[in-house]
N, CA, C and O of each residue as an XYZ file, in Angstrom:
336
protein
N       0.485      3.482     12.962
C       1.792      3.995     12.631
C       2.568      4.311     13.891
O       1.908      4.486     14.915
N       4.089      4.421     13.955
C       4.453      4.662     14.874
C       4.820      5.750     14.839
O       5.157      6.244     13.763
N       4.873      6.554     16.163
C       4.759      7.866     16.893
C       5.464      8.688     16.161
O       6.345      8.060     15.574
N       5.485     10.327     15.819
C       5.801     11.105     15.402
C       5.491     10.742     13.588
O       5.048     11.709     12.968
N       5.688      9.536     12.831
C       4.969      9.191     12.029
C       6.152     10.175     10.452
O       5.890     10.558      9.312
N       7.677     10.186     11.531
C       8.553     10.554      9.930
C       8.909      9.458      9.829
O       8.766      8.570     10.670
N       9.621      9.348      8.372
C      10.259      8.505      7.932
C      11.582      8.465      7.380
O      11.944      9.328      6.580
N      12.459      7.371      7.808
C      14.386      7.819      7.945
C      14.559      6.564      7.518
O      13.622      5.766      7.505
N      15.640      6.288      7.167
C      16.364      5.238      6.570
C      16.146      3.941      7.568
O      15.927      2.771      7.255
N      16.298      4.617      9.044
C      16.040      3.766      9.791
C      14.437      2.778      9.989
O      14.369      1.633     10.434
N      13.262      3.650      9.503
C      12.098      2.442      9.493
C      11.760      2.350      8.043
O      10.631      1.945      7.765
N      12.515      2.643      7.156
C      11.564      2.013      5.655
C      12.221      0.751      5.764
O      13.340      0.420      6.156
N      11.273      0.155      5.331
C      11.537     -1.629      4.954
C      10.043     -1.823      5.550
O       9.205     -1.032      5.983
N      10.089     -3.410      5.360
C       8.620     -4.047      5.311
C       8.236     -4.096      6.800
O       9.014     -4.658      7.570
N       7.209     -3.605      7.221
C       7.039     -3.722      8.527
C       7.427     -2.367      9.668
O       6.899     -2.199     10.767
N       8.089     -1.832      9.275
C       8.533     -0.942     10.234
C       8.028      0.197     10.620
O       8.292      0.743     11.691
N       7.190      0.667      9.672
C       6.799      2.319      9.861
C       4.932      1.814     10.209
O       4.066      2.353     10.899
N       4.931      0.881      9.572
C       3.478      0.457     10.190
C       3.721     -0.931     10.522
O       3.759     -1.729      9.586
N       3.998     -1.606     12.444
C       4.412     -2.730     12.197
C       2.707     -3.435     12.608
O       1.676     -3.016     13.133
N       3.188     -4.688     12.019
C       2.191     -5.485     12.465
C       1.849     -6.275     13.940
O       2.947     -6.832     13.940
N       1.440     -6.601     14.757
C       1.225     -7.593     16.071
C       1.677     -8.838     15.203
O       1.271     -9.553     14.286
N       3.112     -8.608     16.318
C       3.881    -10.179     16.248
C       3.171    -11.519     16.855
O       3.576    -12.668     16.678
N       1.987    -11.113     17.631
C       1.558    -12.462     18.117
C       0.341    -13.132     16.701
O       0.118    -14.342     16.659
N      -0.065    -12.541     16.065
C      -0.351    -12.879     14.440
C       0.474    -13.886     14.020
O       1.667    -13.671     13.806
N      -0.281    -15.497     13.808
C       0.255    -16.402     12.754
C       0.679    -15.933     11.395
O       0.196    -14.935     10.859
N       1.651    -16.731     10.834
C       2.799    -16.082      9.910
C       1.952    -16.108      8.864
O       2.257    -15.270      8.015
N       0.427    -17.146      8.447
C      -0.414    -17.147      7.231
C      -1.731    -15.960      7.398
O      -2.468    -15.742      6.436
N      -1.919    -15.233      8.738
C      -2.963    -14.088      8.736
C      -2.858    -13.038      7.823
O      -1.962    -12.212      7.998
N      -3.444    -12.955      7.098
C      -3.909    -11.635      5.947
C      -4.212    -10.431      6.929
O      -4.649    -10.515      8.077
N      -3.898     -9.354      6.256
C      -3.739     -8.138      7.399
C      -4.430     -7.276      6.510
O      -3.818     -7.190      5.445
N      -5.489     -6.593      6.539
C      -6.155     -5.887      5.299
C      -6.066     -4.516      5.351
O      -6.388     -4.063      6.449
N      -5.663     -3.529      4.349
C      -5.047     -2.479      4.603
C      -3.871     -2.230      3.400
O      -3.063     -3.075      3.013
N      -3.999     -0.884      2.938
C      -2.548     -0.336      2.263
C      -2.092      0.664      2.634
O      -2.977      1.345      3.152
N      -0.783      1.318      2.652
C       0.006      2.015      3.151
C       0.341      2.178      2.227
O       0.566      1.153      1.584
N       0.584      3.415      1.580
C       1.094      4.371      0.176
C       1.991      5.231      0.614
O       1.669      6.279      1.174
N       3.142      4.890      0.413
C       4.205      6.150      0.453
C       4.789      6.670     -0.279
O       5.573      5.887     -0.814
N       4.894      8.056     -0.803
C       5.259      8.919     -1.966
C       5.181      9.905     -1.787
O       4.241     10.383     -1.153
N       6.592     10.910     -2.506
C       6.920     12.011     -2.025
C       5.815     13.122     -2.715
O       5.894     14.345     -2.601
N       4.796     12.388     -3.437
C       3.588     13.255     -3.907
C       2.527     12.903     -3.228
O       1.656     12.230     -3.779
N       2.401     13.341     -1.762
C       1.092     12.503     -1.361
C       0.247     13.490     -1.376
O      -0.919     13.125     -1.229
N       0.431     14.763     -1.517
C      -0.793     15.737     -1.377
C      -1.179     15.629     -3.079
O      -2.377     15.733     -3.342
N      -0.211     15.423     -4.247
C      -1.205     15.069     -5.519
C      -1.865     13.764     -5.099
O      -3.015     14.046     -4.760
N      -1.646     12.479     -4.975
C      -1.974     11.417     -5.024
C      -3.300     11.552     -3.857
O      -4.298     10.871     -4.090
N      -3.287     12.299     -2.805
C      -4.700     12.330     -2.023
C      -5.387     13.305     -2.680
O      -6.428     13.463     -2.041
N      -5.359     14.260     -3.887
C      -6.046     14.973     -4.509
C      -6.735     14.470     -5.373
O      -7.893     14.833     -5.584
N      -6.164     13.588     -5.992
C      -6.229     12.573     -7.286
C      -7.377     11.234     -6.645
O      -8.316     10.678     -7.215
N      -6.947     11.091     -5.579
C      -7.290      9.881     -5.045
C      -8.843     10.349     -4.677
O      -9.845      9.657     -4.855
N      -8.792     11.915     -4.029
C     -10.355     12.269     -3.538
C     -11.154     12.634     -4.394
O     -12.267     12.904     -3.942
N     -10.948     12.818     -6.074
C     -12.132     12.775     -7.057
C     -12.211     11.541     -7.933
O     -12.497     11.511     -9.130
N     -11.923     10.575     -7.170
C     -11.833      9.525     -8.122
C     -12.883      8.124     -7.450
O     -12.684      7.852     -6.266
N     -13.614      7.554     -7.971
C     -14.682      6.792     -7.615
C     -14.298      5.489     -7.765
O     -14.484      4.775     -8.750
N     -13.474      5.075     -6.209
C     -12.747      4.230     -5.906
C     -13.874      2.899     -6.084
O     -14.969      3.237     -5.636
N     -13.872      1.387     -6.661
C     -14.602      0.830     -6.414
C     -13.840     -0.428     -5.663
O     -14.383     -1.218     -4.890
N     -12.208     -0.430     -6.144
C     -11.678     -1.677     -5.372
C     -10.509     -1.587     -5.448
O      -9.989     -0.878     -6.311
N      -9.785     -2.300     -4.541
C      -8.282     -2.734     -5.247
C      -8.491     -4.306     -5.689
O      -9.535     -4.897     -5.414
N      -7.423     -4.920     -6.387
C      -7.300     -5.939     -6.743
C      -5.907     -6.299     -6.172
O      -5.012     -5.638     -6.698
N      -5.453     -7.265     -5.134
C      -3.855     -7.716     -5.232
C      -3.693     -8.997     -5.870
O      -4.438     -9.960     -5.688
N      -2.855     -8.973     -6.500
C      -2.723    -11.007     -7.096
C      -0.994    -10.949     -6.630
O      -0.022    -10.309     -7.030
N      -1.222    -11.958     -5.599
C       0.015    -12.501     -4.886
C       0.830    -13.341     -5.628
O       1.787    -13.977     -5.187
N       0.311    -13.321     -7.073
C       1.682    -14.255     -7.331
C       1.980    -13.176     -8.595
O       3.144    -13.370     -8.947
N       1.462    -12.285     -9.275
C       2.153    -11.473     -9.947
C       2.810    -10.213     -9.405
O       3.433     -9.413    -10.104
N       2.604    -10.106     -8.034
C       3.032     -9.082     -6.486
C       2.502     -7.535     -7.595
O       3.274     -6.683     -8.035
N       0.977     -7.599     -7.798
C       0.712     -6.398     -8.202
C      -0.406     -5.600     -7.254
O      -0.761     -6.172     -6.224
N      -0.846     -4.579     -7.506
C      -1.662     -3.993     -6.463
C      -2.516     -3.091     -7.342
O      -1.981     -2.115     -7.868
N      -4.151     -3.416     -7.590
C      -4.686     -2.680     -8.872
C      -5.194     -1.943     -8.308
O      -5.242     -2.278     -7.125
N      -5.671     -0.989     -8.508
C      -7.033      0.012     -7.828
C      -8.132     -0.149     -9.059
O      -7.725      0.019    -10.209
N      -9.233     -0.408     -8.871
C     -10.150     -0.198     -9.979
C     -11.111      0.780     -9.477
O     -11.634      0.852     -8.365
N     -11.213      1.354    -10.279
C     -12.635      2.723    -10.457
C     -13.638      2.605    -11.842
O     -13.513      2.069    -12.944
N     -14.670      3.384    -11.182
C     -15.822      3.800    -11.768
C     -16.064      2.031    -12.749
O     -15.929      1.058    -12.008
N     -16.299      1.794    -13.843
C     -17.169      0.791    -14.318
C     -15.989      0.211    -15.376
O     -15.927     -1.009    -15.531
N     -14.923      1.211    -16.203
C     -13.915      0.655    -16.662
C     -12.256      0.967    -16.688
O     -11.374      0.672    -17.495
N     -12.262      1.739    -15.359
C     -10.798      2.479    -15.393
C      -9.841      1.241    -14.351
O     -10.412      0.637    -13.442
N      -8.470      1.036    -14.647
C      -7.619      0.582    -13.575
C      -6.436      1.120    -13.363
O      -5.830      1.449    -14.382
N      -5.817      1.348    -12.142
C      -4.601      1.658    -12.725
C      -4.017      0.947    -11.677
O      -4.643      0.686    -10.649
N      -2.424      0.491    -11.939
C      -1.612      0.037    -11.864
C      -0.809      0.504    -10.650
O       0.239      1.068    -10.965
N      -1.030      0.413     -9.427
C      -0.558      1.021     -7.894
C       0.585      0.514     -7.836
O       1.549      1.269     -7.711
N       0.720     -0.503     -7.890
C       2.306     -0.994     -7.352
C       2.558     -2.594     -8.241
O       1.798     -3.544     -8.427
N       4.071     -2.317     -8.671
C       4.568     -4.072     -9.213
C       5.892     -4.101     -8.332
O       6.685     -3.179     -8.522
N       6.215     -5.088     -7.370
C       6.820     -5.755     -6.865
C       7.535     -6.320     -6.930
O       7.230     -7.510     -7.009
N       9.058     -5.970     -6.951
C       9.861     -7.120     -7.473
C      10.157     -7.722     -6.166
O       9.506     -7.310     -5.205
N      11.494     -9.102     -5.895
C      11.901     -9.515     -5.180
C      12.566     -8.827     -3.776
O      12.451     -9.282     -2.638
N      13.143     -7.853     -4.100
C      14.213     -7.038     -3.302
C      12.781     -6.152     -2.266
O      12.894     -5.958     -1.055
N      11.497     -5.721     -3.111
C      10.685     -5.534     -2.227
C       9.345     -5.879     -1.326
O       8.583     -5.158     -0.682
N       9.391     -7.107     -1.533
C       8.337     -7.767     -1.038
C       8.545     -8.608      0.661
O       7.607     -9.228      1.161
């Protein structure tokens, strides 16, 4: 992340608040999520009793699953155009 690590109108968008190494070919997979929400102390509360087993992304429905324990999923992020 970059330094001081707030966030202003000026770095939200794709890339900016966590950028990537521009010398990276444009097809390298970068592994990693970045969650931003103005509930992050529920969502890291939520997140630390919960028996993370995976995420799932499917790049062509631009969704982002989290799956837990043996039959729970939930639904992290859907993607439209304007944010991908």
């Amino acid at each position: 992340f970059l330094e001081d690590g707030s966030i202003s109108a000026e770095n939200i968008g794709v890339g900016r608040l966590c950028p990537v190494d521009p010398s990276l070919p444009a097809d390298a997979f970068v592994q990693g999520i970045v969650i931003l929400t103005s509930r992050a102390d529920a969502l890291a509360s939520w997140i630390a009793g919960t028996e993370i087993s995976g995420f799932n992304a499917d790049l062509r429905k631009r969704t982002l699953v989290m799956e837990t324990d043996i039959e729970n999923q939930y639904l992290m992020a859907k993607l439209n155009d304007m944010q991908r």
